[in-house]
C-alpha positions as CSV (number, residue, x, y, z in Angstrom):
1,X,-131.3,57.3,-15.3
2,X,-134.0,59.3,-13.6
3,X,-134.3,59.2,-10.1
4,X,-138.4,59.3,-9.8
5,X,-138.6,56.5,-12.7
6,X,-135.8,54.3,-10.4
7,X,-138.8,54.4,-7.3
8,X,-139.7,50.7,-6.1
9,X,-143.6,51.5,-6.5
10,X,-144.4,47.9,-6.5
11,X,-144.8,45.4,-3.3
12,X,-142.6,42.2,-3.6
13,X,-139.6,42.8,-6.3
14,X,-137.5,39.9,-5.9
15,X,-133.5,40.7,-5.8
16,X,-130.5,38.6,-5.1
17,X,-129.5,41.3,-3.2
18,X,-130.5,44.3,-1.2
19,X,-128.2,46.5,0.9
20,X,-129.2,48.5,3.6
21,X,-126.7,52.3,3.2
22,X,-126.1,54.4,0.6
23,X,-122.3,55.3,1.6
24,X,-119.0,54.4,0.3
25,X,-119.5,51.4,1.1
26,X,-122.9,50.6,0.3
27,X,-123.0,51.9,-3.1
28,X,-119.2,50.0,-3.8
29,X,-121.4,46.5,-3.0
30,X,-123.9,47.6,-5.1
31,X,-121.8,48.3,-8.1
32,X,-119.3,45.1,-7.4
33,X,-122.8,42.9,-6.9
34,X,-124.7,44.4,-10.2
35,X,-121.1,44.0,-11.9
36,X,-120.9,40.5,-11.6
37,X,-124.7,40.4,-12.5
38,X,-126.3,39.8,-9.6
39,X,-129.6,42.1,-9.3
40,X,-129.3,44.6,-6.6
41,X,-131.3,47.1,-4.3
42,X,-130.1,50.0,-2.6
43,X,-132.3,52.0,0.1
44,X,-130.5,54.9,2.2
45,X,-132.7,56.8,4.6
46,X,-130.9,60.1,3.6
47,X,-129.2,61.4,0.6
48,X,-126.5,59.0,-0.7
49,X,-123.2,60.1,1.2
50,X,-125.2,62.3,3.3
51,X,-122.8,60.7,6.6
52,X,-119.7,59.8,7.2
53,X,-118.9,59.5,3.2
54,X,-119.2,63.5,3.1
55,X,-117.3,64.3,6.2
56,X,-113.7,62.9,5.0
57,X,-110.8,64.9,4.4
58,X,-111.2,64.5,1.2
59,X,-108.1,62.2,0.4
60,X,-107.5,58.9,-1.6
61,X,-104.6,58.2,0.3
62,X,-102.5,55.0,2.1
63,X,-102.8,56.3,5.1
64,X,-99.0,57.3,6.0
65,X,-99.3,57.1,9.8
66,X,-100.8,53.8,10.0
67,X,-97.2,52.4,9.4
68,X,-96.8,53.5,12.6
69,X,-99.8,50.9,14.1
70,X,-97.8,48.2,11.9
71,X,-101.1,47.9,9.3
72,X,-99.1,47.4,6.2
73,X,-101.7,45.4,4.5
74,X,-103.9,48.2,5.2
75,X,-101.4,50.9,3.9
76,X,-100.4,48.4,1.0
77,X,-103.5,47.7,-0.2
78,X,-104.4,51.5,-0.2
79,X,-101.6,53.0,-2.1
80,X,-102.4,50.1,-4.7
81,X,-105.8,52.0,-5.1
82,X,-104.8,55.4,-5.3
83,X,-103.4,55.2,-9.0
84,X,-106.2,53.1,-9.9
85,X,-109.0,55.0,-8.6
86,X,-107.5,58.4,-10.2
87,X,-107.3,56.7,-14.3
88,X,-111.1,55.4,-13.0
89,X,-112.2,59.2,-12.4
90,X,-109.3,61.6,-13.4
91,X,-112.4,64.8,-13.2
92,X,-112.4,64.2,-9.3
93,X,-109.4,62.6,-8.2
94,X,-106.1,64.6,-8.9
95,X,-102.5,64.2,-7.4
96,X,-101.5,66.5,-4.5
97,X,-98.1,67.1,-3.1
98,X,-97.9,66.9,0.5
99,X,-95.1,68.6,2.7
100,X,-93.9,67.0,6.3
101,X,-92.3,70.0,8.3
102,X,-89.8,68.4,10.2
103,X,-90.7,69.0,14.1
104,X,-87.6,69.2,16.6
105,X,-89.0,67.1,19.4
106,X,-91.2,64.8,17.7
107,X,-90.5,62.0,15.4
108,X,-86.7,61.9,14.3
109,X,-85.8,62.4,11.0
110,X,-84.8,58.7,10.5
111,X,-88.2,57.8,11.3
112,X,-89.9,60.2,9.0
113,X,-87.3,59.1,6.1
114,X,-87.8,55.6,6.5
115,X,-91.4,55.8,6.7
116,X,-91.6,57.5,2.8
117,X,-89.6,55.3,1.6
118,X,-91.7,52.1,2.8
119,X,-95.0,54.9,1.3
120,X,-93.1,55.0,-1.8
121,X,-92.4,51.5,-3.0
122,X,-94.9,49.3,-0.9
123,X,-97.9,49.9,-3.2
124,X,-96.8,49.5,-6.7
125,X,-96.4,53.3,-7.4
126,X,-96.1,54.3,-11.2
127,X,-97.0,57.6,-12.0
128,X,-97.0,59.6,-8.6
129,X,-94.4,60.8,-7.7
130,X,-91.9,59.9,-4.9
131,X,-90.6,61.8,-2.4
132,X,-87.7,64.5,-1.9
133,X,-86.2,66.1,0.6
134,X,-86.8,70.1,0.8
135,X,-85.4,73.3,1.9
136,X,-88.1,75.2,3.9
137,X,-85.6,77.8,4.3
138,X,-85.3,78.4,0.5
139,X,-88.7,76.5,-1.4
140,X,-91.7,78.4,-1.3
141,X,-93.6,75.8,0.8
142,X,-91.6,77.4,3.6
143,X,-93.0,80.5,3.4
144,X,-96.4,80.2,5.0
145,X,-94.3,78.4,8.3
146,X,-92.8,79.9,11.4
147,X,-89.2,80.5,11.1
148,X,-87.3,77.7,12.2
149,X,-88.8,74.8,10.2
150,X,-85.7,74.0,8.1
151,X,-86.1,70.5,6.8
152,X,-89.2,69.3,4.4
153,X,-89.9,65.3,3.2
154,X,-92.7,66.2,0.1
155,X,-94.5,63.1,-1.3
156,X,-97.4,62.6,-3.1
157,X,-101.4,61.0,-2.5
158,X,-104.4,62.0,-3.8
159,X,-107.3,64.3,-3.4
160,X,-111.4,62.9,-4.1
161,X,-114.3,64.9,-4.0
162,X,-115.9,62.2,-1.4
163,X,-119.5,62.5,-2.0
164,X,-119.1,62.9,-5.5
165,X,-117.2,59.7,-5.3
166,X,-120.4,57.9,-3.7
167,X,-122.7,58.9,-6.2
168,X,-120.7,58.5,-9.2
169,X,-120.6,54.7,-7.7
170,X,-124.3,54.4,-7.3
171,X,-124.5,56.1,-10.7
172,X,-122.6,52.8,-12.3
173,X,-124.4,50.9,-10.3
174,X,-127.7,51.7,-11.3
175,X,-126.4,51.8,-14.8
176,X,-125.4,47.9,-14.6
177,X,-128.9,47.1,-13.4
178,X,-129.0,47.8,-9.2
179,X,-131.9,50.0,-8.2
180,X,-130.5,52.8,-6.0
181,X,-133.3,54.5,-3.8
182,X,-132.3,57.2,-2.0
183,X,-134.6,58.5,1.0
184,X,-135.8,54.8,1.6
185,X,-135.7,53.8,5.1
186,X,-135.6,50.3,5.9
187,X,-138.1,49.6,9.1
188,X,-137.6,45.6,9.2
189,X,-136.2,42.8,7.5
190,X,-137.4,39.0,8.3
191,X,-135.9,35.8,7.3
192,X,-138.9,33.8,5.2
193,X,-139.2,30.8,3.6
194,X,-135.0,30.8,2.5
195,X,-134.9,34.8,2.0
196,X,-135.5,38.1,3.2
197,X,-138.6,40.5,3.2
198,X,-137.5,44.1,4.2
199,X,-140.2,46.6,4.8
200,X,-139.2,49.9,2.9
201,X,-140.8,53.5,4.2
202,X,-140.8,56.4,2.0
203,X,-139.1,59.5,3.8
204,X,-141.4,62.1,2.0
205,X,-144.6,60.3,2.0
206,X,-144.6,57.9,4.6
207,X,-145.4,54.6,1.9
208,X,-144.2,51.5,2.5
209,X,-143.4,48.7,-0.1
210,X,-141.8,45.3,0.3
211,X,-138.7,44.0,-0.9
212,X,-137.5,40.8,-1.1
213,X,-134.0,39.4,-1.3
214,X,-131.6,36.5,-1.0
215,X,-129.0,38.1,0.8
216,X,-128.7,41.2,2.7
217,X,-126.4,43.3,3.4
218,X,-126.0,46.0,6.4
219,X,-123.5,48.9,5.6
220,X,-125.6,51.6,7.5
221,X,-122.2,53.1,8.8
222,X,-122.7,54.0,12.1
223,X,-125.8,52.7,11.9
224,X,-124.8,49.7,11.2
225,X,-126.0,48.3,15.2
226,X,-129.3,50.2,14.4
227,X,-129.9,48.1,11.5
228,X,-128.7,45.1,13.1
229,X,-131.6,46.1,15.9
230,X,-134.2,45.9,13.4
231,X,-133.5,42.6,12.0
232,X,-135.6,39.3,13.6
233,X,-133.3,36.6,14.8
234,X,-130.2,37.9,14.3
235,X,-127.5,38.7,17.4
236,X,-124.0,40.2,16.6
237,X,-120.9,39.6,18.4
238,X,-118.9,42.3,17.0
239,X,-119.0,45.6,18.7
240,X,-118.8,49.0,16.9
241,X,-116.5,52.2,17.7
242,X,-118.0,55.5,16.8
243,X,-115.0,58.2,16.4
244,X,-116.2,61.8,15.6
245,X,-113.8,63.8,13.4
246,X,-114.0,67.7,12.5
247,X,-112.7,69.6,10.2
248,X,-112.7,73.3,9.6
249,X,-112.4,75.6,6.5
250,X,-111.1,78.7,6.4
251,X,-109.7,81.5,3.5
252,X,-106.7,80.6,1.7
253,X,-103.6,80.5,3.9
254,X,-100.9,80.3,1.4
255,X,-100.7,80.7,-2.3
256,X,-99.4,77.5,-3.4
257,X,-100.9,74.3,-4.8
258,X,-98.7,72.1,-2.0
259,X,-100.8,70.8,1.2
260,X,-99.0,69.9,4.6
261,X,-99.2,67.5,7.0
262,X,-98.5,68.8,10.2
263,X,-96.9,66.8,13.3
264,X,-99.2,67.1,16.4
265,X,-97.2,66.8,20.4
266,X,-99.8,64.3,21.3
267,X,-98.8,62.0,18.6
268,X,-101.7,63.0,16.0
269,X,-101.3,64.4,12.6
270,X,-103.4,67.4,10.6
271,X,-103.8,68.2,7.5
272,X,-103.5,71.7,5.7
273,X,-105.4,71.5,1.8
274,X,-106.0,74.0,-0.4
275,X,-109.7,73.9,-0.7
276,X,-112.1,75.1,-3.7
277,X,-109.7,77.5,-4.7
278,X,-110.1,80.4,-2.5
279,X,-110.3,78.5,1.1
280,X,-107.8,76.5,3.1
281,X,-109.2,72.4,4.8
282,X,-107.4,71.9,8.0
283,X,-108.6,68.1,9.8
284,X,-109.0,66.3,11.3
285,X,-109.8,65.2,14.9
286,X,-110.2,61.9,16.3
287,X,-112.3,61.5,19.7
288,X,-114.9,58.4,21.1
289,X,-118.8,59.4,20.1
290,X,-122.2,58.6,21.9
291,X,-125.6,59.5,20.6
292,X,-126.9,59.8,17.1
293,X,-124.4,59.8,14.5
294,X,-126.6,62.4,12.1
295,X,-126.3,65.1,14.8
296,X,-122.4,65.3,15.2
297,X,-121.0,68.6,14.9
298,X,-117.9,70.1,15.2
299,X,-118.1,71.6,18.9
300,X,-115.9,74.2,19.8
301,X,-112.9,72.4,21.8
302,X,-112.0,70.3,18.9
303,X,-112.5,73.9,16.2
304,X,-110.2,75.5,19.5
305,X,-108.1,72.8,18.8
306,X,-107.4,72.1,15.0
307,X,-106.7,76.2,15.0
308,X,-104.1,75.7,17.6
309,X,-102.2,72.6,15.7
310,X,-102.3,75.3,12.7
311,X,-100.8,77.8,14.6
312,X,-98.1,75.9,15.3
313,X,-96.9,75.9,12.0
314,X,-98.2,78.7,10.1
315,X,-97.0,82.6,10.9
316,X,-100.4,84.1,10.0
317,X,-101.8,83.2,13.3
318,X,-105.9,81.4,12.4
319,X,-108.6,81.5,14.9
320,X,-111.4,80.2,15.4
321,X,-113.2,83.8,14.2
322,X,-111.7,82.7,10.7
323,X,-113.8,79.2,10.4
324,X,-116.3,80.0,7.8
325,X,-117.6,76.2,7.5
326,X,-117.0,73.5,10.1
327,X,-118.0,69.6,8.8
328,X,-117.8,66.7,11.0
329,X,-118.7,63.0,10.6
330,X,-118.7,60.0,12.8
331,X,-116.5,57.0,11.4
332,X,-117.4,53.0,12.4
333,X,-114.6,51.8,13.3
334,X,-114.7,47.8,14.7
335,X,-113.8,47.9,18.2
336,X,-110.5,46.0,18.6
337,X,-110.2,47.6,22.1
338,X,-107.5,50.1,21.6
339,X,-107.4,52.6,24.3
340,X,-106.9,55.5,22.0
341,X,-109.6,56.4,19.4
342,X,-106.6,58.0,16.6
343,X,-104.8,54.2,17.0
344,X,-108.0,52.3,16.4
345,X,-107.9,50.2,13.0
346,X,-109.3,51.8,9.9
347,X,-109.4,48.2,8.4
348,X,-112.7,46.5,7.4
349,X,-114.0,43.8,9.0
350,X,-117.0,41.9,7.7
351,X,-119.4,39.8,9.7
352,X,-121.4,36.7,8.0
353,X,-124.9,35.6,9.3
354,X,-125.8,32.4,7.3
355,X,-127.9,29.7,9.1
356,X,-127.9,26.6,6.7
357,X,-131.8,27.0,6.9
358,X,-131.9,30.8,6.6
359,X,-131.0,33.7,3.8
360,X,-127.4,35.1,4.3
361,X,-126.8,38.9,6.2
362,X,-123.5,40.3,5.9
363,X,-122.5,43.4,8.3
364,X,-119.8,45.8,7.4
365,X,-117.8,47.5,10.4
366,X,-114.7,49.6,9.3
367,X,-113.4,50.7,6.5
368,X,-111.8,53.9,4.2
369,X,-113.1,55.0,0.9
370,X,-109.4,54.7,-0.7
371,X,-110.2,50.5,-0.6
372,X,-113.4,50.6,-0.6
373,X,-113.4,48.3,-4.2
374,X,-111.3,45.7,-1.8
375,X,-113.9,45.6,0.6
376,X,-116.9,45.4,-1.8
377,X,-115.4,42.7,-3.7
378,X,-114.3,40.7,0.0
379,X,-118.2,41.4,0.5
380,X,-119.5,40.0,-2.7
381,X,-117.2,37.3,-2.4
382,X,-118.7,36.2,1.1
383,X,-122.1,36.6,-0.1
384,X,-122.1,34.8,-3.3
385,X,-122.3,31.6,-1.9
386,X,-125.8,32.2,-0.5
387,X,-126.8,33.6,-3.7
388,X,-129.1,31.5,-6.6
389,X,-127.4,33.0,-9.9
390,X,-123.7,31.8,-10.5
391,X,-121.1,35.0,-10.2
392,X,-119.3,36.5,-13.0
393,X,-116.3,37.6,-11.0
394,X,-114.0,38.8,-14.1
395,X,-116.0,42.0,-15.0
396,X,-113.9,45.4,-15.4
397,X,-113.8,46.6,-11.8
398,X,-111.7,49.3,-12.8
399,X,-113.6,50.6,-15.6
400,X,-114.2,54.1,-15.5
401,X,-116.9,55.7,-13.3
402,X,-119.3,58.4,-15.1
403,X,-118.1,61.5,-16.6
404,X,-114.3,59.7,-16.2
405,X,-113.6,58.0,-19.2
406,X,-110.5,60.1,-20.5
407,X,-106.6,60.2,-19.8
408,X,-105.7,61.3,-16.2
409,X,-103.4,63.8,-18.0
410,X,-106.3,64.8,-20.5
411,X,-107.9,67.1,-17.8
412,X,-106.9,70.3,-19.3
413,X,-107.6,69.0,-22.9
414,X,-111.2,68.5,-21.9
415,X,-111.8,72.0,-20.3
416,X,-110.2,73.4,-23.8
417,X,-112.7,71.6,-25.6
418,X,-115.7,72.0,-23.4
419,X,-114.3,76.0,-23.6
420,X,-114.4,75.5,-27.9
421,X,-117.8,74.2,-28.4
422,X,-119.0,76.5,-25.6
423,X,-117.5,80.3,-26.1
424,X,-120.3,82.2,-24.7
425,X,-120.5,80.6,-21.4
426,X,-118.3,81.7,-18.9
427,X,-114.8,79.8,-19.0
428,X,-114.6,79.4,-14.7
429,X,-118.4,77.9,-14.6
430,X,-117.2,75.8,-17.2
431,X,-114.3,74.9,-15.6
432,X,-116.0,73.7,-12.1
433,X,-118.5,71.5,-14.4
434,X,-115.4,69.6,-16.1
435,X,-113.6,69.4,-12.7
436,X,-117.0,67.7,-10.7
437,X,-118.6,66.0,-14.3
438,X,-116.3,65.4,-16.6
439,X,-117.0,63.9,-20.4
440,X,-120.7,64.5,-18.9
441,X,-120.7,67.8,-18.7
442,X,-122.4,67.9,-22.5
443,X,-124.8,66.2,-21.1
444,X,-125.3,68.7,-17.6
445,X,-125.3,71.7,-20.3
446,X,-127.9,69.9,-22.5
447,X,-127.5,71.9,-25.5
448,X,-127.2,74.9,-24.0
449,X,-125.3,78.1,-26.1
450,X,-125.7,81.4,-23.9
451,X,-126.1,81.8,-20.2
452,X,-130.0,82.6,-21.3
453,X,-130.1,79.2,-22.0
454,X,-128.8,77.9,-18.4
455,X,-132.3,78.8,-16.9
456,X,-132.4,80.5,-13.4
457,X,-128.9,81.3,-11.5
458,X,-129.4,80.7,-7.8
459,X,-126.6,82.3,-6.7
460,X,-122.3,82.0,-7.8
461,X,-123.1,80.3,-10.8
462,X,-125.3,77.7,-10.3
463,X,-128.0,77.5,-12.5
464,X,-131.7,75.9,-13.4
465,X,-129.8,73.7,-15.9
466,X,-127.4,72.0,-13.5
467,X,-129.9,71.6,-10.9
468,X,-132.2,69.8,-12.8
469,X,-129.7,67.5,-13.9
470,X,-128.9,66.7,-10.2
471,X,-132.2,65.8,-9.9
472,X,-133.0,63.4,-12.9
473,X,-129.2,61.8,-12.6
474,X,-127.9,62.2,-9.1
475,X,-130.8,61.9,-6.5
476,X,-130.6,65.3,-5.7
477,X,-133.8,66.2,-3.8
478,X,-133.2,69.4,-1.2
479,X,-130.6,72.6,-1.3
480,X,-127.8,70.6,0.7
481,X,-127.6,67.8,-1.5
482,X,-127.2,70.2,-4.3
483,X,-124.4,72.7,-2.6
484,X,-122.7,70.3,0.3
485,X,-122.8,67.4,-1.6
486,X,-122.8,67.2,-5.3
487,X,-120.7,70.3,-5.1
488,X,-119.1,72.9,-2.4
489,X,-120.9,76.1,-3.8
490,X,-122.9,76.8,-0.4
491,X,-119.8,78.3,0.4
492,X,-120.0,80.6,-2.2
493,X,-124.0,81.3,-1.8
494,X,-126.0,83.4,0.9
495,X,-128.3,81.5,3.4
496,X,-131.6,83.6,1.0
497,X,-129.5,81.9,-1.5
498,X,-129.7,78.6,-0.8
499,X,-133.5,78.9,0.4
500,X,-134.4,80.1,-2.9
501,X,-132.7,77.1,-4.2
502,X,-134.8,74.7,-1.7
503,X,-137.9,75.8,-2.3
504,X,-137.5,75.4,-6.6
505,X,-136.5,72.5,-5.8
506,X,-139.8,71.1,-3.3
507,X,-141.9,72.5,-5.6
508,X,-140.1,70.5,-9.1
509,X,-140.0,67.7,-6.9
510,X,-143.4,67.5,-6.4
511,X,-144.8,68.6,-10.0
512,X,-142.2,65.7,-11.4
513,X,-144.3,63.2,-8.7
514,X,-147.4,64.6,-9.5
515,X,-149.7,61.9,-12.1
């Protein structure tokens, strides 16, 4: 699919469906809606996981300290995903071991023990595996901690590259029919004559077009009250809890594959991830958020703080000198009036609009990417109703996503035969392109033999060949959406670098729009 051909040029398309967000969420609706056969459209006013959906911590995970807020369904219902989600994209979702240091002081063993075994057999677990009891004294994940940590509970969740996740969804979506737009901002939407007309506006040029729909639905993220703003006729009782967290990368800690979770005195936890090979993720903080969600940042208390949780735990003391990238994101939480933003649900709650003389709007509030194929189905479900084309509700939801369609034990099998029909190409660059495309990385390489044939390198090993798959498959339009999204490389690239890279782009970008 080609991202300039996949332009609504034309004024009043008719959809059943058009959803306002091109998140985890938004792009899960569109691929649930479009599976079922419903025709979709997808506007986002940004790149697709260009918010929150980019600023995770990276994890497909249940969610091991929401046991302690007594959300089992939550926690069930996520630990059900995680094995499913890995056989539907095994290139960017792989197992990870996680080690609790036990903390004199803070939870009790019991508590800890009872908790992994409830993480161990509430969701249905079959090829993770469980948890055991370790030695920090003698295993090697005890080498990177203070002296003193003696007992370890290892279990096991899952790691996602999170924007890659989000556009591998709107990928399948657009492949069963929903047009995805990228860049698209939506300026209105009216209720007439039974359905909606939204008014789209072109970032880069400023054109508008008119869409119409059936039912719409708002999974703006934290702009989800914005939306709501622009939309005639329509007031919202539910209220919306931005929470800011931060993470911080720094170089590789420990040598290791193993991650932690580390045991915080004011009740929180952190995480400790090997990251990209050569760096170390530590996240993430939790804190209330006012103002515009695109401009959060990590701000120096909370980098202060994630460096002191670290130190902690780890002998090599980090600071805040060592950060070499610093992400942060705002998450939409629904406001059940929690005092403290770390204990506020991560469940979704969806809110239905339907006069019996109007078109349908559904609103999103909450929500994790490990169930975000629960909510998009609950979503589609609530919808359907208000739509004029019968559902097909038994289509293969867990089908594989693009690029995934082999074993989740074939990874290694796949880089040795990528490797075999490749030999001149560097084996590590060919690695990275199995690990973030998978059985589509024929198709990224295009034929190509010899480096010569790559194009252009723009700096580590990124080259004209890659990029301009990006931008024909993956709605990649500027530098960032090329090295922060679709991959992690601008860690690896110089700021001329990355320029460079920008300003090929703009100028393909507008020869490929040019008549």
């Amino acid at each position: 699919m080609n991202q300039m051909r996949n332009r609504v040029r034309a004024p009043e398309r008719g959809f059943d469906v058009a959803i306002v967000g091109g998140g985890i969420n938004g792009c899960g609706i569109a691929r649930e809606a479009a599976g079922r056969g419903f025709s979709v459209f997808l506007c986002e006013q940004d790149d697709l996981a260009s918010g929150t959906s980019s600023a995770s911590t990276k994890l497909i995970h249940g969610g091991l300290r929401y046991l302690e807020h007594y959300e089992f369904r939550l926690v069930r219902e996520s630990l059900r995903e995680r094995e499913i989600l890995w056989g539907m994209a095994p290139h960017i979702i792989r197992p990870l071991r996680f080690v609790l240091p036990h903390h004199a002081g803070l939870r009790p063993t019991w508590l800890l023990r009872l908790g992994l075994f409830l993480y161990d057999h509430l969701g249905g677990r079959t090829r993770l595996p469980g948890t055991r009891a370790l030695d920090l004294r003698t295993d090697p994940a005890g080498a990177p901690l203070k002296a003193g940590y003696r007992l370890g509970l290892e279990y096991s969740d899952c790691w996602v590259e999170d924007a890659r996740l989000v556009v591998l969804t709107a990928m399948d979506a657009a492949a069963r029919g929903a047009v995805v737009q990228a860049r698209t901002r939506c300026v209105s939407a009216v209720r007439e004559n039974g359905e909606w007309t939204l008014t789209m506006a072109d970032r880069h040029t400023g054109a508008e077009a008119t869409v119409r729909a059936s039912a719409l639905v708002n999974a703006a993220g934290p702009w989800v009250d914005r939306v709501l703003a622009s939309v005639q006729g329509v007031r919202s009782s539910a209220r919306i809890r931005l929470v800011q967290g931060s993470h911080i990368v720094v170089p590789r800690r420990y040598e290791h594959d193993r991650c932690y979770i580390f045991q915080n005195a004011d009740g929180r936890v952190i995480f400790a991830i090997p990251f990209d090979g050569d760096f170390t993720l530590i996240g993430t903080t939790e804190r209330d958020y006012e103002g515009d969600p695109g401009a959060a940042a990590a701000g120096k208390e909370e980098i202060a703080y994630l460096c002191d949780a670290a130190n902690e735990y780890f002998r090599a003391e980090i600071s805040p000198a060592d950060v070499v990238w610093a992400y942060s994101g705002v998450r939409p939480l629904y406001d059940d009036g929690t005092p403290e933003a770390g204990a506020v649900t991560r469940d979704y709650v969806l809110e239905l609009d339907a006069p019996a003389t109007g078109s349908a709007l559904l609103s999103i509030f909450g929500g994790k990417i490990t169930t975000f194929r629960g909510l998009a189905k609950a979503a589609v479900d609530r919808i359907s109703p208000h739509l004029p084309a019968p559902p097909t509700p038994d289509w293969p939801r867990d089908a594989p996503l693009p690029g995934g369609d082999f074993p989740v034990d074939g990874f290694e099998a796949l880089v040795a035969a990528v490797e075999a029909s490749h030999p001149r190409l560097a084996p590590r660059q060919l690695r990275r392109l199995v690990r973030a495309y998978g059985t589509r990385t024929a198709l990224v390489l295009n034929g190509a033999r010899t480096p010569e044939d790559l194009g252009r390198c723009f700096g580590a090993d990124l080259t004209e060949r890659e990029v301009r798959y990006l931008m024909e498959h993956e709605w990649a339009q500027t530098a960032d959406d090329v090295v922060w999204r679709r991959s992690k490389l601008g860690l690896r690239m110089t700021l001329p670098e990355i320029d460079d890279l920008g300003a090929w782009m703009e100028a393909s970008r507008v020869a490929g729009a040019s008549p």
